[in-house]
N, C-alpha and C positions, 0 to 999 in steps of 0.2 A: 505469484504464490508458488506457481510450479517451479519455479529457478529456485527459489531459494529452499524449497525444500530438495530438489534436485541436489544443486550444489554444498549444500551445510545440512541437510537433515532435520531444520527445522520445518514444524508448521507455523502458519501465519494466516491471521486476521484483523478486517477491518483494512483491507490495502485503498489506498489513495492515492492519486496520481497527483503529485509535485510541480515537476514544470521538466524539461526536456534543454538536450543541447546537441549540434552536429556532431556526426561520426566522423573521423578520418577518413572511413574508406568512403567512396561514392557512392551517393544518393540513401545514406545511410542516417537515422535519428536515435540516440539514446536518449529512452524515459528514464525519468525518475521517481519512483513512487514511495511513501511510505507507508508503514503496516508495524500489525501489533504481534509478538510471541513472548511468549515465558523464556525468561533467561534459566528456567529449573530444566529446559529440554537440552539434551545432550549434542553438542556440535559434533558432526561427522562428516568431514573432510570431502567431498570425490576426488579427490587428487587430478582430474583430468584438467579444469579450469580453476581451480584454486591450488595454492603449495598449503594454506593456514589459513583459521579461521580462532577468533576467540568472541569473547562477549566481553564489552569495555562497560561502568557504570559511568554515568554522568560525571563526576567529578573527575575524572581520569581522561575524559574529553575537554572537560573546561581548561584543564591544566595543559592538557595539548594545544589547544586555542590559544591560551593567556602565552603560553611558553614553546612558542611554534619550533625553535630550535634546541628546543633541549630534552634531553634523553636520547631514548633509541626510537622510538613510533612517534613518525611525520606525520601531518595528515597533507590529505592532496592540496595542489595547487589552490588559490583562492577565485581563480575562473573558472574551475571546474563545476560539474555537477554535480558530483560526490561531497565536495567541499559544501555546497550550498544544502544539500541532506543532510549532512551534519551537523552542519551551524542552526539549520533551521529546527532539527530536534535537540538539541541546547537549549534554544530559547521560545518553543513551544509550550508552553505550560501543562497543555491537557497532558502529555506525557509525563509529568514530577510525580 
């Protein structure tokens, strides 16, 4: 909760931990969690760890999904854990 309002200025509730995958660097673990906020709160950059941020709706994800190579916005790798955060809020229901 504190990173992402750190990094994008959003708040957030209702955070849930996902599932986890190894770091690059040594003896390192990236979680994964999800969590709820209003897309009506204003995104605000820190520019140290992020270049951009926007807020995508569901069908603009599914089309990324369906249409992995077309447009301009790829999503991650399909090993990844961002990948699997994404995919898994697609096809979560309680979030429609």
């Amino acid at each position: 909760m504190r990173e992402v309002h750190e990094e994008v200025g959003v708040d957030v509730t209702d955070l849930r931990y996902h599932s986890s995958q190894f770091w690059p660097k040594p003896s390192c673990l990236m979680a994964g969690y999800t969590a709820v906020a209003s897309s009506a709160q204003q995104l605000v950059v820190d520019g140290k760890e992020l270049e951009s941020a926007r807020w995508f709706d569901r069908s603009e994800v599914v089309d990324m999904l369906v249409h992995e190579h077309s447009g301009h916005l790829l999503l991650p790798p399909v090993t990844t854990l961002s990948h699997r955060l994404i995919k898994s809020w697609v096809l979560d229901s309680a979030f429609l």
